[in-house]
MDAnalysis code that builds the backbone (N, CA, C; Angstrom):
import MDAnalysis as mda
import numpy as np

u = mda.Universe.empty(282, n_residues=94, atom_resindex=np.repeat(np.arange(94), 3), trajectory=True)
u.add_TopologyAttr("name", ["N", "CA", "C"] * 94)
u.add_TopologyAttr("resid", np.arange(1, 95))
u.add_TopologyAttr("resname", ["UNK", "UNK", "UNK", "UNK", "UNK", "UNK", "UNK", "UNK", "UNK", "UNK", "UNK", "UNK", "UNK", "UNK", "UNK", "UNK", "UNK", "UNK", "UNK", "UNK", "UNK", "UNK", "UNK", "UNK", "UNK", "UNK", "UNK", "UNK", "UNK", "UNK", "UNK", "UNK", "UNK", "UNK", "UNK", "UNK", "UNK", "UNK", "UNK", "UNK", "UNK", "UNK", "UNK", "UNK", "UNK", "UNK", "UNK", "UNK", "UNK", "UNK", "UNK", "UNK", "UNK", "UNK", "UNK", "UNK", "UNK", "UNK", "UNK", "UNK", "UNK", "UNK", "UNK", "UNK", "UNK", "UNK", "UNK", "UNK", "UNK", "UNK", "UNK", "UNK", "UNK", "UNK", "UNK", "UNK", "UNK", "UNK", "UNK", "UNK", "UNK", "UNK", "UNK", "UNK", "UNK", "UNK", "UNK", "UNK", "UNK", "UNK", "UNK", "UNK", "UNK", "UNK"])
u.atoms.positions = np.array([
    [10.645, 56.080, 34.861],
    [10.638, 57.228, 33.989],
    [9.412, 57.146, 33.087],
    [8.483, 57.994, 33.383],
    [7.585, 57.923, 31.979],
    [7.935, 58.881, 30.908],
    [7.644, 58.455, 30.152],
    [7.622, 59.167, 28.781],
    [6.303, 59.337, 27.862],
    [6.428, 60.913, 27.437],
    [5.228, 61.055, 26.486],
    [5.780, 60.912, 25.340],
    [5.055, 60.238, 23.962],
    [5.623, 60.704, 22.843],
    [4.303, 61.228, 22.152],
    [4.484, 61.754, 20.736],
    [3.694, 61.941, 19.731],
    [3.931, 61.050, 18.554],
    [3.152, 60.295, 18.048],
    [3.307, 59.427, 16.868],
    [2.339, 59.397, 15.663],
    [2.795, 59.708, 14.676],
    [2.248, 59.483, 13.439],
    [2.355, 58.091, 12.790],
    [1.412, 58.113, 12.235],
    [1.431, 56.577, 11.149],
    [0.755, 57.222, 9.549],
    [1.521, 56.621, 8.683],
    [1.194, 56.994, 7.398],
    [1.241, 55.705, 6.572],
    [0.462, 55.709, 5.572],
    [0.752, 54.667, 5.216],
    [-0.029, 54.900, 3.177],
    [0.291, 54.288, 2.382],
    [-0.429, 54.103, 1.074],
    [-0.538, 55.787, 0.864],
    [-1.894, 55.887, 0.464],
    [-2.183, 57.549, 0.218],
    [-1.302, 58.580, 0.846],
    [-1.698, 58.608, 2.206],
    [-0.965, 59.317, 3.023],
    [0.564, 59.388, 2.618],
    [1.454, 58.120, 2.234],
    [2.983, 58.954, 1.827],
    [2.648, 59.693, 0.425],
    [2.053, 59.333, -0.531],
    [2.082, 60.178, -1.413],
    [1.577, 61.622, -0.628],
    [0.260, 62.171, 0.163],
    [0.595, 63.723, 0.304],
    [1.361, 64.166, 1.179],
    [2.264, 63.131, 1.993],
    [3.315, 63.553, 2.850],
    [4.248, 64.010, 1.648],
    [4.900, 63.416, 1.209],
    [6.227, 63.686, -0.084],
    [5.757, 64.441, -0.951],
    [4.179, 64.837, -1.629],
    [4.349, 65.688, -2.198],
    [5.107, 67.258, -2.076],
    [5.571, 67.755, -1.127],
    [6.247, 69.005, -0.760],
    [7.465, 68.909, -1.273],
    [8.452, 67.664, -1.068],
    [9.912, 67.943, -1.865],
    [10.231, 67.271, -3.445],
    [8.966, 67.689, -3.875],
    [9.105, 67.296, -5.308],
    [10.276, 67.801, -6.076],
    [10.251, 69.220, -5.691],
    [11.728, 69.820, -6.417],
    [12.817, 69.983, -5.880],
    [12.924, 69.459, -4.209],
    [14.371, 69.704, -3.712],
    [15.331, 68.935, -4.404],
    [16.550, 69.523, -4.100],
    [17.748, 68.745, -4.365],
    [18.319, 67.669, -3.632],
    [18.551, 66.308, -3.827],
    [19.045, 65.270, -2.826],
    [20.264, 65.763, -2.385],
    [20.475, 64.971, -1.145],
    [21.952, 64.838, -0.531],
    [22.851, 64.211, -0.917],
    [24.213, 64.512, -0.374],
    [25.028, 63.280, -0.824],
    [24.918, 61.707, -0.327],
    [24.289, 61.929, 0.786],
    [23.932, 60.423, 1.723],
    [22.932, 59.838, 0.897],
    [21.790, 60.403, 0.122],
    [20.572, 60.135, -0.190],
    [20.532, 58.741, -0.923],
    [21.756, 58.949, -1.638],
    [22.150, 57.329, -2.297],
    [22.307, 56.057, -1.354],
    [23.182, 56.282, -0.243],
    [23.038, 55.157, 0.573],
    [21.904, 54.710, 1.169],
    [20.770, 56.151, 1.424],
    [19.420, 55.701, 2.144],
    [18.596, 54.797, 1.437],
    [18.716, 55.085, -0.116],
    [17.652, 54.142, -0.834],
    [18.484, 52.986, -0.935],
    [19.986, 53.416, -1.050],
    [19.907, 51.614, -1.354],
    [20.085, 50.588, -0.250],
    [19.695, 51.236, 1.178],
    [18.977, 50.446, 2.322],
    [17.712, 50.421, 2.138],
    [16.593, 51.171, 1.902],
    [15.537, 51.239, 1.513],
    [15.078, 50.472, 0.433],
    [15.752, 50.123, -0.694],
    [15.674, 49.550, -1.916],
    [16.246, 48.570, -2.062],
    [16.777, 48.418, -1.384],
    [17.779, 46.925, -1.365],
    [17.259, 45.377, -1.451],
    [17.801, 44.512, -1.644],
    [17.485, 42.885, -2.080],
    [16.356, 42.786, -0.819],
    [16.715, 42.563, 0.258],
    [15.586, 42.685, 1.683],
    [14.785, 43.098, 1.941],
    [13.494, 42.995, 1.523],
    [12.533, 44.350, 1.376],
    [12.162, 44.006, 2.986],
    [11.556, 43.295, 3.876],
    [11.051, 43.120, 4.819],
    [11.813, 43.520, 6.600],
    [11.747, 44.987, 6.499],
    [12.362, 45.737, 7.107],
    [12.398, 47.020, 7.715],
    [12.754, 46.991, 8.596],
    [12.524, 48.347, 9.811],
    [14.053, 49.121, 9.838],
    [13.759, 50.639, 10.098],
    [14.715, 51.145, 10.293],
    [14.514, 52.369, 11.113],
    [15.662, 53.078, 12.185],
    [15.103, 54.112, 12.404],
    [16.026, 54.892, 11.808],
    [15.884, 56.477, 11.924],
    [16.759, 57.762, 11.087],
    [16.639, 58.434, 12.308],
    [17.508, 58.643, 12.627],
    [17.722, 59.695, 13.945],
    [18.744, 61.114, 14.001],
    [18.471, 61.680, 14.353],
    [19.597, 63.068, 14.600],
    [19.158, 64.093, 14.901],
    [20.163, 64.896, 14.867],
    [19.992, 66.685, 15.144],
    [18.716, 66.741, 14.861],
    [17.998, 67.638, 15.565],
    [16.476, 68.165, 14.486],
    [17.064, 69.459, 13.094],
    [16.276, 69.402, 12.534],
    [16.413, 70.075, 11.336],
    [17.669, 70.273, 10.421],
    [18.378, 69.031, 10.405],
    [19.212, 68.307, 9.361],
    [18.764, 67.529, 8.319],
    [17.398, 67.725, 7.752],
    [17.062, 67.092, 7.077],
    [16.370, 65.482, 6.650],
    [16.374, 65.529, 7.990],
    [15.909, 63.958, 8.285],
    [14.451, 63.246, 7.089],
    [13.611, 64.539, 7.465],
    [12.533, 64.025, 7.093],
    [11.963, 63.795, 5.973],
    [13.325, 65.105, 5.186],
    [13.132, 65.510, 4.030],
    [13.582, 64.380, 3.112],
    [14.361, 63.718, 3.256],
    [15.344, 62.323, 2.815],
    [14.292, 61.267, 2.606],
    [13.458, 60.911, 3.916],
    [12.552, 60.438, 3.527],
    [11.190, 60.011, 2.582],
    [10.813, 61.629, 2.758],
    [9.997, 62.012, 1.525],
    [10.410, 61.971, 0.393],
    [11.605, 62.401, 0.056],
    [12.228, 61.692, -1.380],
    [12.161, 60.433, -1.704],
    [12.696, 59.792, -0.507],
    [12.788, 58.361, -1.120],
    [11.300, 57.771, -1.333],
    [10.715, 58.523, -0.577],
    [8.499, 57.788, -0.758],
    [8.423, 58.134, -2.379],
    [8.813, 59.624, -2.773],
    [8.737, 59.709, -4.118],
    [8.765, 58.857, -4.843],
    [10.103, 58.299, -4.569],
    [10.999, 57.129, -5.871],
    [9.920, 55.549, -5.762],
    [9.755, 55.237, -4.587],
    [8.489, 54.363, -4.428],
    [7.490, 54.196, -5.132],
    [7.024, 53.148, -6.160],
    [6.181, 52.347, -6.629],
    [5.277, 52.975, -5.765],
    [3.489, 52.582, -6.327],
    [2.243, 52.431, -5.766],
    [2.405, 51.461, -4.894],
    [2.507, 50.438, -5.625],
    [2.354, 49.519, -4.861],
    [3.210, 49.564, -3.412],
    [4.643, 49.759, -3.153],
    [5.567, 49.597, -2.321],
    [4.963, 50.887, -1.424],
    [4.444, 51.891, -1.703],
    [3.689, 52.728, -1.060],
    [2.626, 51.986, -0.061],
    [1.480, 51.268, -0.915],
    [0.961, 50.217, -0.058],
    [1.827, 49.431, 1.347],
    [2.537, 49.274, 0.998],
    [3.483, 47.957, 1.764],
    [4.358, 48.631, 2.692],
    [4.096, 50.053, 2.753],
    [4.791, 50.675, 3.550],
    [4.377, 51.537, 4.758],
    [4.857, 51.508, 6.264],
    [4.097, 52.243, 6.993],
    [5.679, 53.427, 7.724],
    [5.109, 54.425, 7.510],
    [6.064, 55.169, 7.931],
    [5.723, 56.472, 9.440],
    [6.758, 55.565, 10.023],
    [6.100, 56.007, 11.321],
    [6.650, 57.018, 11.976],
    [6.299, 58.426, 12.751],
    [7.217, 59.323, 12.673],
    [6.872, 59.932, 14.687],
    [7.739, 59.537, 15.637],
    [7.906, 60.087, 16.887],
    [8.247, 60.909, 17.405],
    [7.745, 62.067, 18.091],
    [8.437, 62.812, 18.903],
    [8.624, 62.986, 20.336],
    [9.082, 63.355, 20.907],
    [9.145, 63.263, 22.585],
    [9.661, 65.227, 22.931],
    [9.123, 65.350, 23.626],
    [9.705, 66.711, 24.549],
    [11.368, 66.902, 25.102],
    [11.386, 65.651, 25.287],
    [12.438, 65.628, 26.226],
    [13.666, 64.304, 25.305],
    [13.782, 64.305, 23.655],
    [14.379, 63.260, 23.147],
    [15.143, 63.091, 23.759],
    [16.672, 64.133, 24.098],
    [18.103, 63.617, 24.458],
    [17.722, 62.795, 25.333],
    [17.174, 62.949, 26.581],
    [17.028, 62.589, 27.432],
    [16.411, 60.771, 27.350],
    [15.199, 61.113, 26.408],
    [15.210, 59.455, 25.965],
    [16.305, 58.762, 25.205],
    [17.301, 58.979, 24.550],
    [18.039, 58.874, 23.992],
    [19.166, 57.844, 25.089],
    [19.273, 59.189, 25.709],
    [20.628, 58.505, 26.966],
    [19.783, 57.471, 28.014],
    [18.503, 57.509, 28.243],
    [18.035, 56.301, 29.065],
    [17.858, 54.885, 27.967],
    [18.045, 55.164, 26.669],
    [17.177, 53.992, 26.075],
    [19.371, 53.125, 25.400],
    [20.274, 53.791, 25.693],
    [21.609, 53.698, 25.549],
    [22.134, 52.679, 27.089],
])
């Protein structure tokens, strides 16, 4: 099976003008559990966020880059994939 994806990398500068856009949204109710995986005692750590498209995924994110230090901005690379055909990678990678 090949697969195409599209991938972004962001990192330092770049999350600050990624997150600048939801400066004024309103958080979720989940939004608390995301940072305090994100923020938590463990800093040295990977995660992925997956779902529906346009549930808000990305937007969660960018909040939490907000709440992020300069510095932890530095220390952070946020990497963002797409594929044509996700479900489908989904159920081969299961």
């Amino acid at each position: 099976m090949e697969l195409e994806f599209k991938t972004y990398v962001r990192t330092g500068d770049q999350l600050r003008h990624f997150a600048a856009p939801v400066t004024k949204y309103n958080t979720r109710e989940c939004f608390g559990t995301l940072c305090d995986f994100i923020f938590g005692e463990q800093q040295d750590k990977a995660f992925i966020l997956y779902g529906l498209r346009r549930t808000g995924k990305t937007t969660m994110i960018r909040q939490a880059i907000l709440k992020m230090t300069d510095e932890q901005k530095n220390r952070t690379a946020f990497i963002q994939m797409g594929s044509k055909d996700m479900l489908r990678v989904l159920i081969f990678l299961e």
